[in-house]
C-alpha positions as CSV (number, residue, x, y, z in Angstrom):
1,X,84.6,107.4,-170.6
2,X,85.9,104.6,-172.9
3,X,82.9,102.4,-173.7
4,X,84.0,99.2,-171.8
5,X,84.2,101.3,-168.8
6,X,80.7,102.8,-169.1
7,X,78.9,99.3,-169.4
8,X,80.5,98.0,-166.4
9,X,79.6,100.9,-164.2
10,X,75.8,100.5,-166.1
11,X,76.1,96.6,-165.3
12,X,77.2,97.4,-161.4
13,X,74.1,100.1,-161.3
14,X,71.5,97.4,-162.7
15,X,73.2,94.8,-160.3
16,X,73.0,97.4,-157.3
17,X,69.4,98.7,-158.4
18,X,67.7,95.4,-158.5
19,X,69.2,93.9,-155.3
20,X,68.3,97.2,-153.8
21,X,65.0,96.5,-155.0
22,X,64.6,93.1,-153.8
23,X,65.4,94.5,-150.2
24,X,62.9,97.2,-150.4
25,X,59.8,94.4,-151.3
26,X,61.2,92.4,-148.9
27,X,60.6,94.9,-146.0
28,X,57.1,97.0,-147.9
29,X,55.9,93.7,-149.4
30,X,56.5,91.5,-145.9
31,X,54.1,89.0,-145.8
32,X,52.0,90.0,-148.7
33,X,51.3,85.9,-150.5
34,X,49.6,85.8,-154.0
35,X,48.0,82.4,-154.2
36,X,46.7,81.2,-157.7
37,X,46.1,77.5,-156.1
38,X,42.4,75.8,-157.3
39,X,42.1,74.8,-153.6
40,X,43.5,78.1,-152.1
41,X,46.4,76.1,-150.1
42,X,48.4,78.8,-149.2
43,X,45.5,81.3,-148.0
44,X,45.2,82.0,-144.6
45,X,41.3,81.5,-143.0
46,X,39.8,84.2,-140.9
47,X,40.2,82.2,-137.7
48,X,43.6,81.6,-138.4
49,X,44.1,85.9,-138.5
50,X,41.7,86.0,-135.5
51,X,43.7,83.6,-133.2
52,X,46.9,85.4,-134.2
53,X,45.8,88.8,-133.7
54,X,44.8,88.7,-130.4
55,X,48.1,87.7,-129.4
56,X,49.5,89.9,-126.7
57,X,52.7,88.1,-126.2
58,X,54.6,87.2,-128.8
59,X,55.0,83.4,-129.0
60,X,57.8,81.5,-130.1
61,X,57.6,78.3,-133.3
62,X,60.7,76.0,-134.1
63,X,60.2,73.9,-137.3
64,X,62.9,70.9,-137.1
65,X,63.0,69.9,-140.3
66,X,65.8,66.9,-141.0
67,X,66.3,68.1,-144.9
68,X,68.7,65.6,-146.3
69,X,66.9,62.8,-144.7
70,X,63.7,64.1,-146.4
71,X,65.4,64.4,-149.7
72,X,64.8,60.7,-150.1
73,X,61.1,60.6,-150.1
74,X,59.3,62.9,-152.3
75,X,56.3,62.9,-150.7
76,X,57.7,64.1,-147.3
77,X,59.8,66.8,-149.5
78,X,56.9,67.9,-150.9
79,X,54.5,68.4,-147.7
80,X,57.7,69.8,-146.3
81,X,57.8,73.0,-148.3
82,X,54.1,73.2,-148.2
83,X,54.8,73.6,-144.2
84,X,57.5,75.7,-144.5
85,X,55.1,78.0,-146.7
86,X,52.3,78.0,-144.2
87,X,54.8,78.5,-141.4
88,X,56.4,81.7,-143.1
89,X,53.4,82.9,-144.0
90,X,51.8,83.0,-140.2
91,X,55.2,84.9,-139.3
92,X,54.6,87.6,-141.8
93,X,51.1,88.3,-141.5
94,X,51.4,88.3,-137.2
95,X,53.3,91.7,-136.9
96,X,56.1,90.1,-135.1
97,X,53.5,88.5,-132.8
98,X,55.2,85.4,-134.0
99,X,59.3,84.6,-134.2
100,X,59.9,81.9,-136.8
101,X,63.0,80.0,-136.3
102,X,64.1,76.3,-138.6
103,X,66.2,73.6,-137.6
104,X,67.7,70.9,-139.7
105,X,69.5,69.1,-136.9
106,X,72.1,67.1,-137.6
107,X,72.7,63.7,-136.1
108,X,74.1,63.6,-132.5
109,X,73.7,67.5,-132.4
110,X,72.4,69.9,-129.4
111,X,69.6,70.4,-131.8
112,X,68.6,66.7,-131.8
113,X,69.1,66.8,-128.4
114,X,66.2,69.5,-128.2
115,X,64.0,68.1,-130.4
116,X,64.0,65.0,-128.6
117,X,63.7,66.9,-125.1
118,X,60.7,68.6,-126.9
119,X,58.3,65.9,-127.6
120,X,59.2,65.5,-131.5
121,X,59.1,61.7,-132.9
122,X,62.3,60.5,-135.0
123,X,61.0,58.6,-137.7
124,X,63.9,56.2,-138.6
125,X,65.1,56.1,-142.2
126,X,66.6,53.2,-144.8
127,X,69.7,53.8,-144.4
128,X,69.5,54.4,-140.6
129,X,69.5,57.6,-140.0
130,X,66.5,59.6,-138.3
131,X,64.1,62.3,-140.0
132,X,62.6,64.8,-137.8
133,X,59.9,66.6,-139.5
134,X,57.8,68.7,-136.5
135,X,57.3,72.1,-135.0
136,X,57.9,73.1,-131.2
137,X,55.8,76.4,-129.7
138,X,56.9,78.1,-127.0
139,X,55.4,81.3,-124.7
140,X,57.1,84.2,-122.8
141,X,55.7,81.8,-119.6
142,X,57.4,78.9,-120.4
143,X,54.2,77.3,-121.8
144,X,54.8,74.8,-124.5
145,X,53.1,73.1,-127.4
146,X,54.3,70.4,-129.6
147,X,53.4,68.5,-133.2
148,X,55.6,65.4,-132.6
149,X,55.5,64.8,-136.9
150,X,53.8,66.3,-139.8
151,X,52.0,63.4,-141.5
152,X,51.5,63.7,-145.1
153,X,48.0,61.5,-144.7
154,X,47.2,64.9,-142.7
155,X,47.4,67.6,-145.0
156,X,43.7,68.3,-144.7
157,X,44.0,69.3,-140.9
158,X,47.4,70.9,-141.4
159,X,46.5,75.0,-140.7
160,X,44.3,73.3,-138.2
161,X,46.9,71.8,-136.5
162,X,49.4,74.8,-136.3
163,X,47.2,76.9,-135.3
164,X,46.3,74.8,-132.4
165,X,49.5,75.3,-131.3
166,X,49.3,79.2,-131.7
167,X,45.9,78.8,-129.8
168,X,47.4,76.5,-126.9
169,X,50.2,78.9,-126.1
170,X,47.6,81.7,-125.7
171,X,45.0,80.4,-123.5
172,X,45.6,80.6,-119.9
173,X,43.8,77.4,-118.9
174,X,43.0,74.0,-120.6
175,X,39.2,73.5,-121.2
176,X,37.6,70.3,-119.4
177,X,35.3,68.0,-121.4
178,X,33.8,65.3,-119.1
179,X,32.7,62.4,-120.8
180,X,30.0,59.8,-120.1
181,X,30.3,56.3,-122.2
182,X,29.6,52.6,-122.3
183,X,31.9,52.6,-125.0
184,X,35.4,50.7,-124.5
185,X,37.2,54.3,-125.4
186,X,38.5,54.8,-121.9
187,X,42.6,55.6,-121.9
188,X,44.7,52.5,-120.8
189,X,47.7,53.1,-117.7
190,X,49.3,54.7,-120.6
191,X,46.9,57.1,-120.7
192,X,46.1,56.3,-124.3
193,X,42.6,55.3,-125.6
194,X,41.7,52.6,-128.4
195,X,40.0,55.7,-130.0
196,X,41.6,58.2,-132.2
197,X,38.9,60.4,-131.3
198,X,39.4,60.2,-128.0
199,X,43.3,60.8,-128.2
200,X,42.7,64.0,-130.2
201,X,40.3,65.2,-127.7
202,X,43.0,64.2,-124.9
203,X,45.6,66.5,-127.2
204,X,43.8,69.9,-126.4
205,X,41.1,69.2,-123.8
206,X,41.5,67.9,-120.0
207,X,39.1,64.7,-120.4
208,X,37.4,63.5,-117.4
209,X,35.7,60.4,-117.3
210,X,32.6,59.2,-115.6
211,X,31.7,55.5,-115.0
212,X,29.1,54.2,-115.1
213,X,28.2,54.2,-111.0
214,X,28.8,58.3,-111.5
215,X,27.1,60.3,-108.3
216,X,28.2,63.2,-109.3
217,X,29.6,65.6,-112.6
218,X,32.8,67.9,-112.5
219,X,33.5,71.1,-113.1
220,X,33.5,71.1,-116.7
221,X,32.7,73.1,-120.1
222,X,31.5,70.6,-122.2
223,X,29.5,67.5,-121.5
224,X,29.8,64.5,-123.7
225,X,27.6,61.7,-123.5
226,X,28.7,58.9,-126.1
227,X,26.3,56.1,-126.6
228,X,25.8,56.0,-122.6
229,X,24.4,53.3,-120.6
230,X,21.6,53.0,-118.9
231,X,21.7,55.7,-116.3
232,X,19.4,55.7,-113.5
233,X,17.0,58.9,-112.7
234,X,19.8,60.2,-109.9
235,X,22.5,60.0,-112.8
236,X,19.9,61.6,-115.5
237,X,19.5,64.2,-113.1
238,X,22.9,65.4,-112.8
239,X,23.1,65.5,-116.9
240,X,19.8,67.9,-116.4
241,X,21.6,69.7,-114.5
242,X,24.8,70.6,-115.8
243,X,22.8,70.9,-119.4
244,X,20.9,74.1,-117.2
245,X,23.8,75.8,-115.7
246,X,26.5,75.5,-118.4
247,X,24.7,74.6,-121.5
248,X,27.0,72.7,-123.5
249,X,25.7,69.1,-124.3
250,X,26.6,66.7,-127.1
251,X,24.8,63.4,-127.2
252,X,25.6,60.4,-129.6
253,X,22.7,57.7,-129.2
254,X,22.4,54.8,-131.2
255,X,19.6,52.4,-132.2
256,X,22.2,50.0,-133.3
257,X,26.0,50.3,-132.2
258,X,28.4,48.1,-134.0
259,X,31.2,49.3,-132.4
260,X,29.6,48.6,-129.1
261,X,28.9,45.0,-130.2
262,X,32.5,43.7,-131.7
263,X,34.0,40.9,-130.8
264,X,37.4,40.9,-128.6
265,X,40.0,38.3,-128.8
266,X,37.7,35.6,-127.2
267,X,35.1,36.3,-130.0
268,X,32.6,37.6,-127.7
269,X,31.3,41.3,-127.4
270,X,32.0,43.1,-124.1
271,X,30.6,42.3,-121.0
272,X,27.3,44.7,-120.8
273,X,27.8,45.5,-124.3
274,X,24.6,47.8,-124.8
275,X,23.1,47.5,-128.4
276,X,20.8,50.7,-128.4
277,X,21.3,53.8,-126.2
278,X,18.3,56.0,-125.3
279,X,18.0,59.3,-123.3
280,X,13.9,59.6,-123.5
281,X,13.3,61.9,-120.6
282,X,16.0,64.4,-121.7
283,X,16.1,64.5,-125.3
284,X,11.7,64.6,-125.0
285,X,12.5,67.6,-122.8
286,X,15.2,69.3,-125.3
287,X,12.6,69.2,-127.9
288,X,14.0,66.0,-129.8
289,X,11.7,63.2,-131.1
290,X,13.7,59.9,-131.3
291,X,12.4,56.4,-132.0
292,X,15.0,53.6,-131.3
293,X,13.0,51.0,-133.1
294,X,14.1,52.5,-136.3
295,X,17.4,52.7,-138.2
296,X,18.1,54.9,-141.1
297,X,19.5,53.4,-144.2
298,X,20.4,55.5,-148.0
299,X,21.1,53.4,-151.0
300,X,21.9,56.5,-152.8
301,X,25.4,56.7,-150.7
302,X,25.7,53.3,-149.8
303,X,29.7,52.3,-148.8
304,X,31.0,49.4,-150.5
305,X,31.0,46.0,-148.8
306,X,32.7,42.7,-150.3
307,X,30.1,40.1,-150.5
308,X,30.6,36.7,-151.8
309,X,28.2,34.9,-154.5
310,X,29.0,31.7,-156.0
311,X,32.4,31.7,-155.4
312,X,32.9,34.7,-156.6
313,X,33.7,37.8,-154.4
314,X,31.8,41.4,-155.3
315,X,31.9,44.9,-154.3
316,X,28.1,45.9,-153.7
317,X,26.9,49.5,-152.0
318,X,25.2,48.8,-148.5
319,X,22.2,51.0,-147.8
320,X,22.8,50.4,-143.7
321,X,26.6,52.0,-143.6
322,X,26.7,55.1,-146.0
323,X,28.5,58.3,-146.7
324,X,26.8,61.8,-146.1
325,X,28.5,64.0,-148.8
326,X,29.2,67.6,-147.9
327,X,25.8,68.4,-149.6
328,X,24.0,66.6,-147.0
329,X,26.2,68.6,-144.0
330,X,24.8,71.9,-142.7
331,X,26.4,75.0,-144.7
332,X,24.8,77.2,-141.6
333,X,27.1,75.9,-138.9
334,X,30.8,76.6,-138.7
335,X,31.4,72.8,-137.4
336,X,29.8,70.7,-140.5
337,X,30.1,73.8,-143.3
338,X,33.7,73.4,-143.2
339,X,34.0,69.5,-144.4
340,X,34.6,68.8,-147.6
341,X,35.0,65.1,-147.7
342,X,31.8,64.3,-145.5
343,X,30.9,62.0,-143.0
344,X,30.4,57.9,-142.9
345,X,28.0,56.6,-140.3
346,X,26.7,53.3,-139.6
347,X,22.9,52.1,-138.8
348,X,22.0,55.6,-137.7
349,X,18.9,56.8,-136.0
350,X,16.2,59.1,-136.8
351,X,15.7,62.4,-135.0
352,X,13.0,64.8,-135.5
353,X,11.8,68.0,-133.8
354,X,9.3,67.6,-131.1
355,X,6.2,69.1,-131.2
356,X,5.5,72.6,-128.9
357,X,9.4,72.3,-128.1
358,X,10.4,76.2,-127.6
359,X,14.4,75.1,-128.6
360,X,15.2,76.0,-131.8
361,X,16.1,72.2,-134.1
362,X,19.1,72.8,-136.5
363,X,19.4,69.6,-138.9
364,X,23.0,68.6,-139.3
365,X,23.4,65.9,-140.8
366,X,21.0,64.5,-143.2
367,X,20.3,61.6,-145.9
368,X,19.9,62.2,-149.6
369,X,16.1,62.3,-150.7
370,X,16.4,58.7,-151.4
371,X,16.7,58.1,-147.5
372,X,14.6,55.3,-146.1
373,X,13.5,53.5,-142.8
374,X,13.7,49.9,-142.0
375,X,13.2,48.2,-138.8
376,X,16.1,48.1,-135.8
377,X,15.5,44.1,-135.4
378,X,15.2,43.7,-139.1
379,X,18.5,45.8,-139.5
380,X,20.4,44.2,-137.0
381,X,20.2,40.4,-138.4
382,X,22.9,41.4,-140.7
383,X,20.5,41.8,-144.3
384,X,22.3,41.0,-147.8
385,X,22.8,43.9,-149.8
386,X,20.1,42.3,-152.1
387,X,18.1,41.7,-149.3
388,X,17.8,45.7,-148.5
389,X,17.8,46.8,-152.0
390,X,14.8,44.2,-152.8
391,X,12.6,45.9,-149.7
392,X,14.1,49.2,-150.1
393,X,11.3,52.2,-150.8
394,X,12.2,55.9,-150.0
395,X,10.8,57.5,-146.8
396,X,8.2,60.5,-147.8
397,X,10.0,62.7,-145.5
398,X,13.3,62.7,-146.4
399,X,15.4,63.8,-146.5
400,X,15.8,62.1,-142.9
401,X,18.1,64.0,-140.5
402,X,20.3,62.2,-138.2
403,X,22.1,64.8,-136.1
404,X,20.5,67.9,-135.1
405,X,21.6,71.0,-132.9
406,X,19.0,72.1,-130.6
407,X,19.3,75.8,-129.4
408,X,18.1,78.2,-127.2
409,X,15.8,78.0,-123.8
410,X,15.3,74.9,-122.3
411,X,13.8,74.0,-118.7
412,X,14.6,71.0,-116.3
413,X,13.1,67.4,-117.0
414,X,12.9,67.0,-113.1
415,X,9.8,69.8,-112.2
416,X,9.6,67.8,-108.5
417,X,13.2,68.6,-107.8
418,X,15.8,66.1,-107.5
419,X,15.0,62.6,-106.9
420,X,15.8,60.4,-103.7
421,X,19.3,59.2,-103.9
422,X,23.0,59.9,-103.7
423,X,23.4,63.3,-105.2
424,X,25.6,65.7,-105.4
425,X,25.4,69.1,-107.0
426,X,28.6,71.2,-108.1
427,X,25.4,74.2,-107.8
428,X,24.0,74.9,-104.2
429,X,20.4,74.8,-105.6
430,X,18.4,73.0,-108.0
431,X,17.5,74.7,-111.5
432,X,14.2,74.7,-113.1
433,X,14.8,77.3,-115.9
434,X,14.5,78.2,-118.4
435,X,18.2,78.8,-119.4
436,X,20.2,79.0,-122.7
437,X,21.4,76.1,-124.0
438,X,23.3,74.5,-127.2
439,X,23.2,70.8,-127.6
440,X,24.3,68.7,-130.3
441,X,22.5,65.0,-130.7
442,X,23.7,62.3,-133.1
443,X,21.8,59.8,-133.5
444,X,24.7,57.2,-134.4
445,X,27.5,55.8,-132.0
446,X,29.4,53.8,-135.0
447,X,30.9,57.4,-136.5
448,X,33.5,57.1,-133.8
449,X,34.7,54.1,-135.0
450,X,37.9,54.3,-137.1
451,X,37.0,52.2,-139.8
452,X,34.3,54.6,-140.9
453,X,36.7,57.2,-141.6
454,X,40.4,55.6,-142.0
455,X,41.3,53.2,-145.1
456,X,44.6,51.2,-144.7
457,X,47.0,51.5,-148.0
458,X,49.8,49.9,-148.0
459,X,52.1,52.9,-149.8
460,X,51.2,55.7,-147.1
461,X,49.5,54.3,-144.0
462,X,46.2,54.7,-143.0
463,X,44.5,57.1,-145.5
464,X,41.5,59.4,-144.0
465,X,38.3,59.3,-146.5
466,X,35.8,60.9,-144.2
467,X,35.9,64.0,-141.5
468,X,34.4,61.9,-139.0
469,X,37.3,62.8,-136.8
470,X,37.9,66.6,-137.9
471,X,33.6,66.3,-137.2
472,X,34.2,65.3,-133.6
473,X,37.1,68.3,-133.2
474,X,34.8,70.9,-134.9
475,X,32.0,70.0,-132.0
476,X,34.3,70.1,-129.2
477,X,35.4,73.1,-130.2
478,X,32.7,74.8,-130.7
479,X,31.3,73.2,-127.3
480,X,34.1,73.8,-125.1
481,X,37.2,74.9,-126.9
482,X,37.9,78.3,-129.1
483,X,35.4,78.7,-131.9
484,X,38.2,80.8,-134.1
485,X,39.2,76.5,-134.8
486,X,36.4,75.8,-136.1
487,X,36.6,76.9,-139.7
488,X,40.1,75.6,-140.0
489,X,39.3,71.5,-140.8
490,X,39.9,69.7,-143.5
491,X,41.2,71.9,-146.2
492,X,41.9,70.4,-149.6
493,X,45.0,68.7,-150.4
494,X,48.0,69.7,-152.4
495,X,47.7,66.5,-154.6
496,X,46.1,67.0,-157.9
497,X,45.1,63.5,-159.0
498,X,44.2,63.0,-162.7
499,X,40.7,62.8,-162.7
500,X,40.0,62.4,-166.0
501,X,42.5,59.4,-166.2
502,X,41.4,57.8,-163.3
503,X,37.8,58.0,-164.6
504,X,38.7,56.8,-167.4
505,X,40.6,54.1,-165.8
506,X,37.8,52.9,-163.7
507,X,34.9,52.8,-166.6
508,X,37.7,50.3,-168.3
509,X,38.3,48.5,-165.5
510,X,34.7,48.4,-165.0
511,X,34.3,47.0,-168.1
512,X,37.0,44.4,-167.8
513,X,35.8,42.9,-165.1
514,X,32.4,42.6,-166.5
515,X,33.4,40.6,-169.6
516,X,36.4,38.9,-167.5
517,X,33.4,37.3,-165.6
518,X,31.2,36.2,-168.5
519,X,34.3,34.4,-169.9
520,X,35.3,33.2,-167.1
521,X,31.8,31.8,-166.4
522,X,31.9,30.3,-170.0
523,X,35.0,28.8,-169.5
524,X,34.3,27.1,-166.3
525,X,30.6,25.9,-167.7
526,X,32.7,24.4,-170.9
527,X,35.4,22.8,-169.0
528,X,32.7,21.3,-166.5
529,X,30.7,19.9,-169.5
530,X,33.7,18.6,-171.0
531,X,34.8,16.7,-167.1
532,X,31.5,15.3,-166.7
533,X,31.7,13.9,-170.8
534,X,34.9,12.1,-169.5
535,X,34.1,10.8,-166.7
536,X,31.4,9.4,-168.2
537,X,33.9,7.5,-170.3
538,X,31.7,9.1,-173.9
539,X,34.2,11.6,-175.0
540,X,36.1,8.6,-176.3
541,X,33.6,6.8,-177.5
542,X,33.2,5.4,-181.2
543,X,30.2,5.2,-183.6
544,X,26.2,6.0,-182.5
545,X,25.7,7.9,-179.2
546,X,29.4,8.2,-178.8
547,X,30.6,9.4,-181.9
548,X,27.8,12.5,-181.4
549,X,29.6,12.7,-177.8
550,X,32.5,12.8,-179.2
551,X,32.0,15.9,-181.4
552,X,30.2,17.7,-178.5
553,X,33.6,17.0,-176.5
554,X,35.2,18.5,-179.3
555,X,33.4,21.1,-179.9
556,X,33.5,22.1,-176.1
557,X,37.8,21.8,-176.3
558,X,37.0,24.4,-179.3
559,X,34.7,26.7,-176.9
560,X,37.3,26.3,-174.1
561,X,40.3,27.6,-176.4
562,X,38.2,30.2,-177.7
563,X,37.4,31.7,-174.1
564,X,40.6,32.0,-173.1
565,X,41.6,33.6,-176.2
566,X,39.3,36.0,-176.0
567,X,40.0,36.6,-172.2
568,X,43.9,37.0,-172.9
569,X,42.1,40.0,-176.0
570,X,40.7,41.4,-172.8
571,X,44.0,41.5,-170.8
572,X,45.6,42.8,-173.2
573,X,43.3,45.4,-174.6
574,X,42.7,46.7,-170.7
575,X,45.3,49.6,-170.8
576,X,44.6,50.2,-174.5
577,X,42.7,53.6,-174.1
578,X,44.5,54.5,-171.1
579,X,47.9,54.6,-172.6
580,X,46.2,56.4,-175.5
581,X,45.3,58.8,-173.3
582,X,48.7,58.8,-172.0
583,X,50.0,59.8,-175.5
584,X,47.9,62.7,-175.9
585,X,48.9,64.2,-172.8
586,X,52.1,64.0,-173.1
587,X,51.7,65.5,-176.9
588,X,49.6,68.3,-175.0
589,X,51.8,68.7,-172.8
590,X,55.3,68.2,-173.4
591,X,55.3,68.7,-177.4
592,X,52.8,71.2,-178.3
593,X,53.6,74.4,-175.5
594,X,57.5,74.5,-177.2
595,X,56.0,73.8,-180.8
596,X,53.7,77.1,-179.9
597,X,57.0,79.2,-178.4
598,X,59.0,78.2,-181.9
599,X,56.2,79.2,-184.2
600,X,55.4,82.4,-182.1
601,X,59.0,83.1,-182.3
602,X,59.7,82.5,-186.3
603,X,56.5,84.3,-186.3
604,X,57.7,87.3,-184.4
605,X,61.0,87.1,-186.2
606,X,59.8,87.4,-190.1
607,X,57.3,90.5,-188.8
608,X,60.3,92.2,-187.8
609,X,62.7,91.4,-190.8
610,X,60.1,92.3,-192.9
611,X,59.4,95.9,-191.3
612,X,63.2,96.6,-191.4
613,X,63.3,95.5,-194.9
């Protein structure tokens, strides 16, 4: 065989071999993910794997993905191949429980048409086109579950989020959460509520509400009571009562609810607009110790509030609203061990575990060691930051919890049977216990409220900085819903911000605005000096008193050109270690790895000449 002849049939055996290869891995190695990511973005959670193997139908996931629209925004281009990733990877690992199937449809298609007869939102582009960007599940019963849009802002609660869907299409009935609330949170003729929380909850719960003239409480799995009203001893009853024959309780009381108190359009607070909640006959009877009269503050996590001094507006840390970091969240519970960006609350309460109680009290959510105690009345006159930071002095118990699950037997509040009134019992007798119960109390309404845990930015939307709402999810679920969810909130992000820049940014900035307001401070007392001087008709006056005015009006023209030379200095010298920064990374990183490869390789190549020569 001539030798042109033998490499060709050697090239067509390595060609053949290696896409024979390729075919074998894809059908041994199915599924099999290697994921080297810091935050582990790609691995699948155990409840994920738990939710998906105990599939026994096989259940059906169409991603509509409009590529070319995407193309145009990087950010959307980005989250969509982390999608695609997650998506492929479910399919994979299920066994075949789950068929995969992608759609880009094109415009004025039959596969627009069934994205749009699915539930998915268009999201019209620039040039006027439409970018679909969701994922459709279907059963072998016709059931059906839909994410109308991937948001980038919710890459935390993406796994979360499909396998919701996977979870959905399983279940053979939708839990019920009955809710009792003074709160303004109740859904409009549209059927949505002013509450993300409450809209989330509506997505995979059936949500029953109770007003506040309630005789009796449905047939439900979960009880919610959120910053209630003042409920009469028939209505308290009822809540004893469910609490004994299903055991599922979660109780938000407040000793001072913002949310409750804002203003509408008319600048008044709502009619009835309760201040402090309380439940003392039931939460003394649960085995929680709760004092109204008392608000919770932390300076160490205080958020930032603008406040305005002399003209001049400043960011300061307020003691009353703060941030409980994922260090002050319970690592023993699925629900709180799983958030990684923790939890903002505002003017919370102070719970503690009752004395002889038999339930079991589970802190939560607690304060840093620095927590302190100041009074409701005293708290809700608005105080200065400087106000609470001048009377500030650490409580000698914390650090102070402020959310608590209370566990295990528990025995009605109501040992006289039910009192005289309208009742009506979904059980044919009354209950005196003990039974098993779980109940969750937060002792702060203003959590709920979306401008605890969403920041507006005008690039991307509304940006979520705390798990308030994955918080609310994670207790539903493990209330009412399937606890496999649970550990599947708020996973980290695929963005990798430069934290060493930004540091380094924000200690400059720091410092700019530091000496920007001493010069501007000078300026404006030399310039004031120098207005009063001539008005005062002496900066142009000659000989005696005036010529000795006249030099100090110099002298403050001087002073006046010198501060804002040496404020422009600042300006200018603002970026000045940033961009050096900027220089050595991209010496590090675009200049030095080839330098390496080209000296490794010259290296390499003398080595070898010289042990041939």
């Amino acid at each position: 065989m001539s030798p042109s002849r033998l490499l060709a049939l050697i090239s067509l055996g390595l060609i053949a071999g290696f896409a024979g290869l390729n075919l074998l891995a894809g059908v041994l190695a199915d599924g099999a993910r290697l994921d080297l990511t810091e935050g582990r973005l790609y691995r699948l959670s155990p409840g994920t794997m738990e939710v998906v193997n105990r599939l026994e139908e096989p259940v059906t996931l169409t991603f509509y993905y409009s590529r070319g629209s995407a193309a145009r925004y990087p950010a959307v281009r980005a989250y969509g191949a982390r999608v695609r990733e997650m998506l492929r990877g479910l399919a994979a690992r299920s066994g075949g429980r789950i068929r995969l199937a992608e759609i880009d449809p094109a415009p004025f298609s039959v596969e627009e048409d069934a994205a749009i007869a699915a539930g998915l939102e268009a999201v019209p582009t620039e040039d006027g086109g439409q970018l679909f960007f969701g994922l459709a599940g279907s059963n072998a019963i016709d059931g059906t579950a839909v994410i109308a849009f991937f948001d980038p802002a919710e890459e935390a609660r993406l796994e979360y989020e499909i396998v919701r869907v996977i979870s959905e299409l399983e279940r053979t009935r939708t839990p019920v959460i009955a809710i009792i609330s003074s709160l303004p949170f109740a859904p409009n003729l549209d059927g949505r509520s002013a509450n993300p929380v409450i809209d989330a909850l509506a997505q995979t719960y059936e949500v029953r509400w109770l007003d506040d003239r309630f005789t009796s409480v449905p047939e439900a799995d979960a009880l919610l009571l959120l910053h209630p009203g003042n409920l009469d001893e028939q209505q308290l009853y009822l809540v004893d009562q469910f609490a004994l024959a299903r055991g599922r309780v979660m109780v938000a009381v407040d000793p001072l609810a913002h949310l409750a108190l804002r203003t509408g359009p008319d600048g008044l607070p709502p009619i009835n607009a309760l201040r402090t909640s309380r439940l003392p006959r039931l939460l003394t009877q649960w085995g929680v110790a709760y004092d109204p009269t008392y608000v919770v503050m932390d300076r160490a996590h205080g958020l930032p509030v603008q406040v305005s001094e002399a003209g001049r507006t400043r960011t300061r840390a307020y003691p009353l609203w703060f941030g409980v970091p994922p260090s002050g969240l319970s690592a023993d519970m699925p629900a709180t061990s799983a958030l990684e960006r923790g939890v903002n609350v505002g003017s919370p309460g102070l719970l503690t575990a009752r004395s002889g109680a038999e339930t079991v009290f589970t802190p939560l959510i607690q304060t840093s060691p620095d927590g302190s105690l100041v009074d409701a009345d005293i708290a809700g006159t608005s105080p200065s930051p400087d106000d609470l930071q001048r009377n500030y002095s650490p409580d000698g118990n914390a650090p102070l919890t402020i959310a608590a699950r209370v566990s295990g037997p528990i025995s009605t509040a109501f040992p006289d049977g039910p009192p005289t009134g309208e009742i009506r019992l979904e059980a044919s007798a009354h209950i005196e216990g003990p039974a098993e119960a779980d109940i969750i109390v937060i002792a702060d309404a203003d959590w709920l409220d979306p401008a605890y845990y969403l920041r507006a930015d005008g690039m991307v939307g509304e940006q979520m900085v705390a798990d308030n709402l994955s918080l609310a999810l994670n207790l539903a679920d493990a209330l009412a819903g399937d606890p496999a969810l649970v550990s599947l909130r708020s996973r980290a992000g695929s963005a990798r911000p430069m934290a060493r820049v930004d540091a380094l940014r924000a200690r400059a900035e720091a410092r700019f605005v530091e000496l920007q307001d001493e010069l501007r401070a000078e300026l404006a007392d030399a310039e004031g000096a120098l207005a009063r001087l001539s008005t005062a008709g002496e900066a142009s006056a000659l000989g005696g008193a005036g010529a000795a005015s006249a030099a100090r009006a110099e002298a403050l023209r001087e002073r006046i050109v010198s501060a804002r030379a040496a404020l422009r200095d600042v300006e200018r010298g603002f970026r000045a270690e940033i961009e050096a920064l900027e220089r050595s990374l991209h010496l590090w990183t675009l200049w030095v790895p080839p330098l390496i490869v080209l000296l490794a390789g010259g290296v390499f190549t003398l080595v070898r000449r010289r042990r041939q020569a």
